[in-house]
C-alpha positions as CSV (number, residue, x, y, z in Angstrom):
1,X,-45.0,-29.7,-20.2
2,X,-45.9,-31.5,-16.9
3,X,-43.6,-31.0,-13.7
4,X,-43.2,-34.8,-14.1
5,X,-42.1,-35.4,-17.5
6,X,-38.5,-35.8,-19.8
7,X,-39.1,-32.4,-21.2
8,X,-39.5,-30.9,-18.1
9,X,-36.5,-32.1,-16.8
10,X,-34.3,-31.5,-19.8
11,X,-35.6,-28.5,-19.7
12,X,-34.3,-27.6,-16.4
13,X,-31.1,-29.1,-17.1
14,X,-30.7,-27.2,-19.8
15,X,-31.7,-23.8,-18.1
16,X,-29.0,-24.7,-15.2
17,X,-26.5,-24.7,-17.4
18,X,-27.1,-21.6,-19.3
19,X,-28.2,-19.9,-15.9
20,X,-24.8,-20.4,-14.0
21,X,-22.8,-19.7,-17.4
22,X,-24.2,-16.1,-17.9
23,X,-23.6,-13.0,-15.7
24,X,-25.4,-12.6,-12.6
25,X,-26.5,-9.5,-13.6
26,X,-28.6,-11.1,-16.1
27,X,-29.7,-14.5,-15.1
28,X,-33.3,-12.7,-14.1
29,X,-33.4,-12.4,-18.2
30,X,-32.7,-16.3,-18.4
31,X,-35.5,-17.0,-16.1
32,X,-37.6,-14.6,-17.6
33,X,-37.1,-15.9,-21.2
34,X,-37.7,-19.5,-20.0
35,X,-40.9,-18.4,-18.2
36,X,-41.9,-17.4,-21.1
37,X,-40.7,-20.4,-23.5
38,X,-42.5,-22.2,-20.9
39,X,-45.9,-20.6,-21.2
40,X,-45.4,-20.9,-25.3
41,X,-45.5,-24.6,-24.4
42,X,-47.8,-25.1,-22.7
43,X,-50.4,-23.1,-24.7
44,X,-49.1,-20.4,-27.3
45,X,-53.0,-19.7,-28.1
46,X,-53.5,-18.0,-24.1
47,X,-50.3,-16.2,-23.7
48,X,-52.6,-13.0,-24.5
49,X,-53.8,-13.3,-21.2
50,X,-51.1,-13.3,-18.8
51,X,-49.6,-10.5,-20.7
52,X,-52.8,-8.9,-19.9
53,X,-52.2,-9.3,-16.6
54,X,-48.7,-8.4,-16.8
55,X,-48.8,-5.3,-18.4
56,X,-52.1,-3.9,-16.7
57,X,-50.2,-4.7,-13.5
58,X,-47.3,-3.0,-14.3
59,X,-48.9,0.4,-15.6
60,X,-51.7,0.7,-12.5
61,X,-48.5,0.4,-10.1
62,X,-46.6,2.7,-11.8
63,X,-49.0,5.2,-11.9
64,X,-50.3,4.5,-8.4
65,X,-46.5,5.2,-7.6
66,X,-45.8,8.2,-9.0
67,X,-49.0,9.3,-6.9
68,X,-47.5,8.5,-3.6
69,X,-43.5,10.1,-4.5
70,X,-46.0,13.4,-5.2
71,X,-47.8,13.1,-1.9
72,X,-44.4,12.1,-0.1
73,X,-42.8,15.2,-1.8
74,X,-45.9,17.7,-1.2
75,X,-45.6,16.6,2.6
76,X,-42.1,17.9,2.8
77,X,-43.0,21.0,0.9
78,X,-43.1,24.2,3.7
79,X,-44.4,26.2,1.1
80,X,-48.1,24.3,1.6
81,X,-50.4,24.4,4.2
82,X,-51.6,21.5,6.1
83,X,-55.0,22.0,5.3
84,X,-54.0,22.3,1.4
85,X,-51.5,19.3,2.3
86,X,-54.2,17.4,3.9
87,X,-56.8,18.0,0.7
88,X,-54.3,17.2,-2.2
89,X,-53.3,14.0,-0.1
90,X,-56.9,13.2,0.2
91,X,-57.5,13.5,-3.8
92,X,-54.3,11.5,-4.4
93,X,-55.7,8.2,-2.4
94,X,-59.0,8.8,-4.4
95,X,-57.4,8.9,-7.5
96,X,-55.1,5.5,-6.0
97,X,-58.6,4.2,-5.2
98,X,-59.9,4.7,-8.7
99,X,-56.5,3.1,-9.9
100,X,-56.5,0.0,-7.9
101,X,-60.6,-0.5,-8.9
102,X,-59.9,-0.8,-12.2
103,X,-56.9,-3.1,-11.8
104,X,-59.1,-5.4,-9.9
105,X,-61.8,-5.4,-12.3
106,X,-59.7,-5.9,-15.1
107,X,-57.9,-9.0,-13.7
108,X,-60.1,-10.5,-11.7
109,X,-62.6,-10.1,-14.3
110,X,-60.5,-11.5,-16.7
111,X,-60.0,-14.5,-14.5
112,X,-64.4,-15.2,-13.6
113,X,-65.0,-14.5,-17.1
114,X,-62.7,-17.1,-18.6
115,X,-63.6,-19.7,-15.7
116,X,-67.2,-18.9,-15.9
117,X,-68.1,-17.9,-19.8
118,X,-69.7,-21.3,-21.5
119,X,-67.4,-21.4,-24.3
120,X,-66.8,-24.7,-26.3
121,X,-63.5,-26.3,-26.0
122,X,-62.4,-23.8,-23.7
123,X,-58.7,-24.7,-21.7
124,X,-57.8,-22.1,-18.9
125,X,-54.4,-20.5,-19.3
126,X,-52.1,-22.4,-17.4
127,X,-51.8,-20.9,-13.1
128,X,-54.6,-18.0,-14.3
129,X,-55.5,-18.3,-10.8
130,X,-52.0,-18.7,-9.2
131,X,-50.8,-15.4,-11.2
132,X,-53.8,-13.4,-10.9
133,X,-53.8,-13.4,-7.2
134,X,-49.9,-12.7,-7.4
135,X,-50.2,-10.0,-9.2
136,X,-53.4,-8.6,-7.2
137,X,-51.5,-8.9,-4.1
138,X,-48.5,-6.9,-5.4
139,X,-50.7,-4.4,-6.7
140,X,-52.4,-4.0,-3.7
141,X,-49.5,-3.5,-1.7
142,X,-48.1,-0.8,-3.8
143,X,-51.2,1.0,-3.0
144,X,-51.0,0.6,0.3
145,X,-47.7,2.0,0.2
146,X,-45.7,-1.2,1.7
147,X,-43.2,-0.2,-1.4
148,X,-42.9,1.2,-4.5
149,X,-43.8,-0.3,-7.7
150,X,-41.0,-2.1,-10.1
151,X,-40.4,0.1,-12.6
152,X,-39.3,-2.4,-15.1
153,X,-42.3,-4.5,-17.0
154,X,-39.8,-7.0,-17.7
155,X,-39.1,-7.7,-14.4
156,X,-42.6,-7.5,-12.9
157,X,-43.6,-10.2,-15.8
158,X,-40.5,-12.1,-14.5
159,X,-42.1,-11.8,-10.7
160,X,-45.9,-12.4,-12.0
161,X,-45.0,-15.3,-14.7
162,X,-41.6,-17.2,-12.5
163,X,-42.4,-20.6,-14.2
164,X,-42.3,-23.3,-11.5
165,X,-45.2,-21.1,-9.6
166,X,-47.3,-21.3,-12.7
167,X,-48.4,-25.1,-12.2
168,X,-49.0,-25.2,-8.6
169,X,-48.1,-22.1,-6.6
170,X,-47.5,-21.9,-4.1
171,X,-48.7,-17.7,-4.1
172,X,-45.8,-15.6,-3.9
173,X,-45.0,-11.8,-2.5
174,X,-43.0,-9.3,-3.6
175,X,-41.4,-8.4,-1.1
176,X,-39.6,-11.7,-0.6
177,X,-39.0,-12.5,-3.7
178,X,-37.7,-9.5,-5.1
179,X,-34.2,-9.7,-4.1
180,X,-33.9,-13.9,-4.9
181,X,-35.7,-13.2,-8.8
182,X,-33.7,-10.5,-9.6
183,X,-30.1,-11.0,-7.7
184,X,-27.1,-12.9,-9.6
185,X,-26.5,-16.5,-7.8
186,X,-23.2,-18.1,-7.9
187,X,-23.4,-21.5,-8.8
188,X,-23.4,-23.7,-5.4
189,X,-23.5,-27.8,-5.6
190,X,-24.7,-28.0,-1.5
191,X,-28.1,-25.7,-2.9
192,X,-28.6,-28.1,-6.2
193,X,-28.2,-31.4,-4.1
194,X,-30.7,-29.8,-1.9
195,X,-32.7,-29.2,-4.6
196,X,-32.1,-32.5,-6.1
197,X,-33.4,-34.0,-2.9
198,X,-36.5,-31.9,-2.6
199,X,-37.8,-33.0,-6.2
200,X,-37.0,-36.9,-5.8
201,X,-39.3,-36.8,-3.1
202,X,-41.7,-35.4,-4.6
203,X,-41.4,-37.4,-8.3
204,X,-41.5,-40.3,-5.1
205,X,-44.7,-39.0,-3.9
206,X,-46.2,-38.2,-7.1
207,X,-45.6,-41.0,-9.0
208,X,-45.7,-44.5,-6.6
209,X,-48.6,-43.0,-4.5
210,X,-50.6,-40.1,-6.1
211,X,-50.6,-41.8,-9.7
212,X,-51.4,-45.3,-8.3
213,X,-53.8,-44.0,-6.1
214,X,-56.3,-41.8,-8.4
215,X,-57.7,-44.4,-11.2
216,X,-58.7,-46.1,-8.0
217,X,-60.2,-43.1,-6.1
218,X,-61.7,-42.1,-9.4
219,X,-63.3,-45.7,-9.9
220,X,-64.6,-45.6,-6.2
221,X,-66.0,-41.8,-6.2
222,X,-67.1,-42.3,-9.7
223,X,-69.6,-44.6,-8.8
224,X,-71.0,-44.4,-5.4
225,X,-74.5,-46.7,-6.6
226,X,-72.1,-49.3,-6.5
227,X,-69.4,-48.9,-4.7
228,X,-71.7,-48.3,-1.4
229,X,-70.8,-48.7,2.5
230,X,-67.5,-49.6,3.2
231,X,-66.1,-48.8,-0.1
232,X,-67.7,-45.3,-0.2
233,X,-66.1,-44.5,3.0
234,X,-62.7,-46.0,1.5
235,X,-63.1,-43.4,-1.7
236,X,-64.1,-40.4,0.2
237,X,-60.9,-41.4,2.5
238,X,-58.8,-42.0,-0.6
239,X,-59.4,-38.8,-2.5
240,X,-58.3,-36.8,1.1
241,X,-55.0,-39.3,0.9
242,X,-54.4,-38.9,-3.2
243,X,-55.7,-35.1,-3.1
244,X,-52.5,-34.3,-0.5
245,X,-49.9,-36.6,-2.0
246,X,-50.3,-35.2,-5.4
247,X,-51.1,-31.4,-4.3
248,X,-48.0,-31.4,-2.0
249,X,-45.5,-33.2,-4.4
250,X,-45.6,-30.6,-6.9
251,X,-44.9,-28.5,-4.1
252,X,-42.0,-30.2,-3.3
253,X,-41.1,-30.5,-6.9
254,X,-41.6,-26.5,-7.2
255,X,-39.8,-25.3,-4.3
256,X,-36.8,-27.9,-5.1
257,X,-36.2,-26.3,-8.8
258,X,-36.4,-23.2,-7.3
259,X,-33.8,-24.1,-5.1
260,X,-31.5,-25.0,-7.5
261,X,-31.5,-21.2,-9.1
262,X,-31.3,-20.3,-5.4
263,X,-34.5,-18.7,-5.4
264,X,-36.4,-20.0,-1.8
265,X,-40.1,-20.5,-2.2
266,X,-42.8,-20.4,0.4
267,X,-43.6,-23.7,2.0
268,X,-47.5,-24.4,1.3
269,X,-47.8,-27.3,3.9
270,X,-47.4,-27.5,7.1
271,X,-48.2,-31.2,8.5
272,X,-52.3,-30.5,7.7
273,X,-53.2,-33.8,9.1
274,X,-51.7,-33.0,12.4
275,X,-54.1,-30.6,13.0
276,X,-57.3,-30.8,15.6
277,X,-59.6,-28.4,13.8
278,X,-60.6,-27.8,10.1
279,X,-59.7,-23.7,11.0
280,X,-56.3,-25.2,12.0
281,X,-56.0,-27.7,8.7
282,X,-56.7,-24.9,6.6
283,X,-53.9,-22.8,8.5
284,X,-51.5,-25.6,7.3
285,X,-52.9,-26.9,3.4
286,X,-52.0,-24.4,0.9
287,X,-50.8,-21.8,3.2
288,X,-50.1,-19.1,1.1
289,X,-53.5,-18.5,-0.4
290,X,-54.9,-18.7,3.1
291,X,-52.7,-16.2,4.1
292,X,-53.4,-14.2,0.9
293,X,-56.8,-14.4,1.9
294,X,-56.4,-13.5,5.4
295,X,-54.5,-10.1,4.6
296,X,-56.3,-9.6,1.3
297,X,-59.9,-10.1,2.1
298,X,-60.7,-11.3,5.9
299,X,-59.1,-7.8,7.1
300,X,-60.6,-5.1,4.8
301,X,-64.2,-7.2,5.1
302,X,-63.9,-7.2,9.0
303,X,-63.3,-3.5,9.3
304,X,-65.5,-2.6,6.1
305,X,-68.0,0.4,6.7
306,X,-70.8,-2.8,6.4
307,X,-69.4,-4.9,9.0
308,X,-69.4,-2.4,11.2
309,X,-73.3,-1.5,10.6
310,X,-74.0,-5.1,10.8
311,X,-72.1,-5.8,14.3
312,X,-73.9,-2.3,16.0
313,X,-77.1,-3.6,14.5
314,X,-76.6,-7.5,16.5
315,X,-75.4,-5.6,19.1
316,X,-78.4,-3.8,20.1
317,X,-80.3,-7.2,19.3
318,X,-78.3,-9.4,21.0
319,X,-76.1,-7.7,23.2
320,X,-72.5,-6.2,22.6
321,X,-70.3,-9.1,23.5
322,X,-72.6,-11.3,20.6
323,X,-72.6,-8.6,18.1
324,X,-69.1,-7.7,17.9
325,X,-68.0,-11.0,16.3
326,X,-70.1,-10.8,13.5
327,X,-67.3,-8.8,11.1
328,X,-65.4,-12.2,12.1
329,X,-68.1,-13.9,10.9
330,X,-68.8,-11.9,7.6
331,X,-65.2,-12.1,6.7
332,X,-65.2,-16.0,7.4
333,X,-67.7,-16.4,4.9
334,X,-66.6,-14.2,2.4
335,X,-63.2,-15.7,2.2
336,X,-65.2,-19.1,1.8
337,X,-67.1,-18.1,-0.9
338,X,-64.3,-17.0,-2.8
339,X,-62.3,-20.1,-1.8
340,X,-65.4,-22.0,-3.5
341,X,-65.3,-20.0,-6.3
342,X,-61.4,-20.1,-6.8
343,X,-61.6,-23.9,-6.3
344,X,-64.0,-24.6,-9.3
345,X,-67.0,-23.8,-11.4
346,X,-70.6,-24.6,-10.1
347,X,-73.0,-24.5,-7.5
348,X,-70.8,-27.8,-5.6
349,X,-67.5,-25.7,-5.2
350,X,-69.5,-22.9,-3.5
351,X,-71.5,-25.1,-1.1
352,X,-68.4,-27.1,-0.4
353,X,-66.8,-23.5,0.8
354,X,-69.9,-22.2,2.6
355,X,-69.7,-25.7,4.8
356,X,-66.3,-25.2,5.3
357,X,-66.9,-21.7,6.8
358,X,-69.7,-22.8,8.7
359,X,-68.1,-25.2,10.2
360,X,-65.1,-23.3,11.1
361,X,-67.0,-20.9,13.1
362,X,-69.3,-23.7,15.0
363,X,-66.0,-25.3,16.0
364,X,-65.0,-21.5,17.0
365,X,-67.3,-20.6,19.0
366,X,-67.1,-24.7,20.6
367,X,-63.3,-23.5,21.3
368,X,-64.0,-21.0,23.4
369,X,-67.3,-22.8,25.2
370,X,-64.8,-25.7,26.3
371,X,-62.4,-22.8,27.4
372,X,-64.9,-21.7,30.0
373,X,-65.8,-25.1,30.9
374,X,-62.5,-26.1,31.3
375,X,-62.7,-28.2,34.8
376,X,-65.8,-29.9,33.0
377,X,-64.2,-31.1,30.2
378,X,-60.3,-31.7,31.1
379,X,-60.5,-34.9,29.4
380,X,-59.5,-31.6,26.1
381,X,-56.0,-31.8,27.7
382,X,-55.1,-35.6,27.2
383,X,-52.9,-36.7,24.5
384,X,-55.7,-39.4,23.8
385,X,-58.1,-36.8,22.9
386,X,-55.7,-34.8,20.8
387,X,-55.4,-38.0,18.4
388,X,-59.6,-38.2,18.3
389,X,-59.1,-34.4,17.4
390,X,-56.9,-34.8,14.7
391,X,-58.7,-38.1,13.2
392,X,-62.3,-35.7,13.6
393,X,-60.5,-33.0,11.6
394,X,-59.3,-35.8,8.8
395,X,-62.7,-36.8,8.0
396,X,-64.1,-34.2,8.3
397,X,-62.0,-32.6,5.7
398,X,-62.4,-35.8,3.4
399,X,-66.0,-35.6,3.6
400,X,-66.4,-32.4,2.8
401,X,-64.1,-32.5,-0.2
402,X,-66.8,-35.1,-1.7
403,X,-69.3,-32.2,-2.3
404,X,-66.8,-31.2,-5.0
405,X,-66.9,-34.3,-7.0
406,X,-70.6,-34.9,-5.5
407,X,-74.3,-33.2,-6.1
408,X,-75.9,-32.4,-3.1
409,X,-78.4,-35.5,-3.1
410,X,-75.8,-37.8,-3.9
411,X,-73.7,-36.9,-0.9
412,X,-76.4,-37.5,1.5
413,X,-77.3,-40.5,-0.1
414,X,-73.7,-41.9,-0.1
415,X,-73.8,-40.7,4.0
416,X,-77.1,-42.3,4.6
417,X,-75.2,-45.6,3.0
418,X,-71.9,-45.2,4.7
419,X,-74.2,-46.1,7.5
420,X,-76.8,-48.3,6.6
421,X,-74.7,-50.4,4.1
422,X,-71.3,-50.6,5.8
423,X,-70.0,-54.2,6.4
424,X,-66.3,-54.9,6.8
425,X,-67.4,-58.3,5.1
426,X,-67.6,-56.2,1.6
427,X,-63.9,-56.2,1.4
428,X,-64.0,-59.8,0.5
429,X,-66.4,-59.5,-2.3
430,X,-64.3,-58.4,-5.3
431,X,-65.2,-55.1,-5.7
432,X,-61.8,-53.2,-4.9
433,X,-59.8,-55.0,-7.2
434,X,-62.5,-54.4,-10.0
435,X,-61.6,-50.4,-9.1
436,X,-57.8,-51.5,-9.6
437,X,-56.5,-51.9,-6.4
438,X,-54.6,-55.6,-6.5
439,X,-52.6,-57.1,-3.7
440,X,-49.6,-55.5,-5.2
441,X,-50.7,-52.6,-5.1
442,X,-51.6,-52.2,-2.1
443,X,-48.4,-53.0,-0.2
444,X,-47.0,-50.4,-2.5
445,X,-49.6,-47.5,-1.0
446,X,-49.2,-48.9,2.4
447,X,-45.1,-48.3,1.8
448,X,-45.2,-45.3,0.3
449,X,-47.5,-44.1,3.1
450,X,-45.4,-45.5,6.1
451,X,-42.4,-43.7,4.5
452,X,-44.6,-40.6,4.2
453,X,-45.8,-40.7,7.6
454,X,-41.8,-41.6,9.2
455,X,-40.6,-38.5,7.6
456,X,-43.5,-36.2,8.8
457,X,-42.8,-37.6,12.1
458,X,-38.9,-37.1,11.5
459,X,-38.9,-33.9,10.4
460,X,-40.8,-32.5,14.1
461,X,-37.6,-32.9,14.7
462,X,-36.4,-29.9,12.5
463,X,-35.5,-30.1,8.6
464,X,-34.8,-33.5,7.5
465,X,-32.7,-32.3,4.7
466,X,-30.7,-30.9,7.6
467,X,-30.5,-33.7,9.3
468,X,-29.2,-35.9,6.2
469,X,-25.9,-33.3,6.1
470,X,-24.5,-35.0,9.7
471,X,-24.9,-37.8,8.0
472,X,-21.8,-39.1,5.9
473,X,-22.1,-38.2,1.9
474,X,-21.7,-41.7,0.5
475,X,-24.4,-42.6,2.8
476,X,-26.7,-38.8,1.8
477,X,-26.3,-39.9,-1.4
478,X,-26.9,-43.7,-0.7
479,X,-30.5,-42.9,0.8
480,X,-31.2,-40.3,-2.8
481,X,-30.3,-42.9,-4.9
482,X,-32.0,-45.6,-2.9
483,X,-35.4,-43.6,-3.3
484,X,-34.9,-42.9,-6.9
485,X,-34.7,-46.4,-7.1
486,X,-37.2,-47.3,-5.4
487,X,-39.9,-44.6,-7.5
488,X,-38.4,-46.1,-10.8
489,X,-39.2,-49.5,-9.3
490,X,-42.6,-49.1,-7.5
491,X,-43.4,-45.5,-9.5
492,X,-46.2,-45.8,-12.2
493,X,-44.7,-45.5,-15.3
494,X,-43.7,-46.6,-18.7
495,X,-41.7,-45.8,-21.9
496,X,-42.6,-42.0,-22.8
497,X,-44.7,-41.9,-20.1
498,X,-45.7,-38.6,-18.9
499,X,-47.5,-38.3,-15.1
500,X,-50.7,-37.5,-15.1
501,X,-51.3,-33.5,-14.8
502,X,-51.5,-32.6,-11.0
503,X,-54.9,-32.1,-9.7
504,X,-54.1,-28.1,-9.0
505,X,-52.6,-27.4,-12.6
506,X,-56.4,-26.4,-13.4
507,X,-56.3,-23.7,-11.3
C-alpha cells in the first residue's frame, strides 16, 4: 500500500472515522490495530520480524528498568553503606550493559543480516531500518536512565510500528511521542485541513515532479556511455532534484496524516539546498537520523576509551592542539560508515559515505583556516559568495550521490567526460527527448520547481500554513483546491494508477 495510492487513502479515511468515533482512551488501540493491518498489507510473510523487534525491545527495557527502580531504591536505603551502595550500583549497570548488548546485537543483527544475507527473491520488511533505529534509540535511552521503560508491549509495538513512520520516517523518540500516541484527541477540523494541506503538497510534489522526473533521471544515469557531457552533468543534477522532491514529499505526506490524528511528527528537512557546506546540508536532509546519529554514535565514539588513546597518541606526535580533534574525527567517520551502510548494500554505498566524511572534515578544518584569515579573505562575508557556497554545496552533494548508482571507474570516467565532452550544442541533438523529457514536459518541471522554490522562499518568512489562516477561507480553500487541480492535471497518472514506490521505502 503506497503513501500515493486509493487504498491508502481510503484507508485513512476510513481509520478517521473510526478513530474520532471511539473513546479517547482507546484510539492508541485503533492506531495500533491499523499499524498492524498495514504491515499485513504490505507483506504478511515478514511481520515475524518487526515483532522480533517489538517484543525483544519491550522485554530488554523492562528488565533494564526494574534494574534502575532497585538501584534508585537501594540508594534511599540507610540501612546500606555507601561502599556496599556504591558496589551493588556498579553490578547493576554491568548487568544493564550486558542487557543493552544483547538488544543491539539481536536487532541490529537482525537488520545487516536480512540486508546483507544473499538470499534469492529476498524483499526487506517494510521501514526495517526506520523501526530498528527507533527502537534502538528508545532502548538506549531507557538504559541511560532518561526514563523508564513502557510497561505495556502493546503500546511500545504501537510506538515502534506507528504506520505512517514505516515508509519514510522520519525517526521518532520517545519522549515526544509518548504523550501524542497514547493520549485521546478530540476531533478538530482546523488540525485535519492542516493536515489536508500538508499531504496535497506533497501528492503535488510527488506526483507532477518526482514521478515525471525519475524515468528521465533513470534513462540519463543509466547510461552514462551515451548520454556523455552535458547530459551527464544534467542526470547527476537531476537525480539531486528527483532524489529531494520525492524523499521530502512523503515527508510531507507522513507528517500531514499524522496531523490529522493529532499526532506532530518531526520535520526531516530543513531548506538543505540553502546550505553553504555539505556538514551544514546534512544538518538539514533527513534530520532525524542525523541527529540519531549524532546522540547515538558521534558522542559515545568521541569519548570512547579508543578515541582517547588515539588523540594522546597524535598528541605527542603532532602536538596537543592537532591531536585532540582526532575523537571528532573518528566519530565523523564512523557515523559515515554506518550512513553508507544504512543507505544500501555494497562497496558504492560505503565509499559514497567515507567521501562524504572526508569531505566534511576538509571543509572543517577550511572553516576554521578562513576564520583566522579573516581580513584575507572578507570577500566570505558577501551575500555573492554565500550563493557560490550554497551552489558548491549542491553539486557537490549531487555528485557524490552518483557513486551510489555508479562504480568507482565509471564515476571518474563520467567526470573526466563532464569535462572533455561538454558542449551546450548537445542539447539540440535529440538525445533528451529520447530519455523522455518532451517540451511539455519540461514546462511542467520548470513549474513545479518555481512553485517549489516560491514557497521555500515564503515560508523564511515563518509557516506558510500559518500564513494561509489570515487569509480568507473561501480563498485557503481556493489555493487547496487550485493545487489539487493542478496535480490531477499536470500529476502523472492514469486509471488505477498507483505512484511509483518512494525511493526511501527500501530502507
Amino acid at each position: 500500500m503506497f503513501l500515493i495510492s486509493y487504498s491508502f487513502f481510503v484507508f485513512v479515511l476510513v481509520l478517521l472515522l473510526v478513530y474520532y468515533l471511539v473513546p479517547g482512551k482507546v484510539q492508541w488501540m485503533v492506531l495500533l490495530s491499523a499499524s498492524v493491518l498495514f504491515y499485513l498489507w504490505a507483506g504478511a510473510e515478514w511481520v515475524i520480524f518487526p515483532l522480533l523487534t517489538v517484543l525483544a525491545t519491550w522485554s530488554l527495557a523492562g528488565r533494564i528498568g526494574k534494574l534502575t527502580l532497585i538501584s534508585k531504591e537501594e540508594k534511599k536505603n540507610p540501612q546500606i553503606s555507601e561502599e556496599q551502595r556504591k558496589e551493588n550500583a556498579q553490578k547493576i549497570k554491568q548487568k544493564q550493559r550486558r542487557l543493552l548488548k544483547a538488544g543491539l546485537f539481536f536487532n541490529f543483527g537482525l537488520l545487516l543480516g536480512l540486508k546483507y544475507l544473499p538470499m534469492d527473491n529476498l524483499v526487506l520488511p517494510l521501514g526495517i531500518s526506520y523501526y530498528t533505529f527507533q527502537a534502538m534509540g528508545y532502548l538506549i535511552d531507557v538504559y541511560q536512565r532518561k526514563y523508564l521503560p513502557e510497561k505495556n508491549p502493546a503500546k511500545t509495538a504501537l510506538f515502534i510500528l506507528y504506520f505512517p513512520q514505516l515508509t519514510a520516517g522520519p525517526i521518532g523518540r520517545f519522549v515526544s511521542m509518548k504523550e501524542e500516541l497514547y493520549s485521546g484527541h478530540s476531533f478538530s477540523m482546523h488540525r485535519v485541513k492542516l493536515g489536508v494541506q500538508r499531504v496535497v503538497w506533497g501528492c503535488f510534489k510527488k506526483l507532477v515532479i518526482a514521478d515525471r522526473m525519475q524515468p528521465v533521471v533513470q534513462a540519463l544515469t543509466g547510461n552514462p556511455q551515451y548520454y556523455d557531457g552535458l547530459y551527464a552533468l544534467l542526470g547527476i543534477i537531476g537525480y539531486g532534484m528527483w532524489l529531494y522532491a520525492d524523499f521530502s514529499s512523503g515527508i510531507d505526506i507522513v507528517i500531514g496524516v499524522s496531523q490529522m490524528f493529532g499526532i506532530t511528527l518531526a520535520e526531516n528537512f530543513n531548506h538543505p539546498y540553502e546550505a553553504r557546506s555539505l556538514g551544514e546540508f546534512w544538518r538539514r536532509w533527513h534530520m532525524s537520523l542525523m541527529q540519531w546519529f549524532r546522540e547515538y554514535i558521534y558522542f559515545p565514539v568521541s569519548t570512547s576509551r579508543l578515541s582517547r588513546k588515539v588523540s594522546g597518541w597524535m598528541g605527542r606526535l603532532l602536538g596537543k592542539k592537532k591531536g585532540s580533534k582526532f575523537p571528532a574525527y573518528i566519530a565523523t567517520m564512523t557515523i559515515w560508515l554506518i550512513t553508507g551502510v544504512w543507505h544500501g548494500t555494497g562497496g558504492r554505498y560505503i565509499l559514497w559515505g567515507l567521501a562524504n566524511g572526508v569531505i566534511i572534515l576538509i571543509s572543517q578544518e577550511w572553516t576554521g583556516y578562513c576564520r583566522q584569515k579573516h581580513r584575507t579573505f572578507r570577500f566570505a562575508d558577501a551575500p555573492w559568495y554565500r550563493q557560490v557556497e550554497r551552489v558548491r554545496t549542491f553539486l557537490l552533494f549531487c555528485i557524490l550521490s552518483s557513486l551510489q548508482y555508479f562504480s568507482l571507474g565509471t564515476f571518474l570516467q563520467t567526470g573526466k567526460g563532464m569535462i572533455t565532452r561538454f558542449s551546450m550544442a548537445a542539447l539540440g541533438d535529440g538525445r533528451l527527448a529520447e530519455a523522455g523529457l518532451t517540451w511539455p514536459d519540461g514546462l511542467v518541471l520548470l513549474f513545479g520547481f518555481l512553485l517549489l522554490w516560491g514557497a521555500g522562499v515564503r515560508q523564511k518568512k515563518g509557516s506558510i500554513r500559518k500564513q494561509m489562516e489570515s487569509l480568507p477561507c473561501l480563498l485557503q480553500y481556493g489555493m487547496v483546491f487550485g493545487l489539487v487541480l493542478v496535480t490531477l492535471v499536470m500529476g502523472v497518472y492514469g486509471y488505477g494508477y498507483d505512484a511509483k514506490q518512494f525511493i526511501y521505502n527500501q530502507f
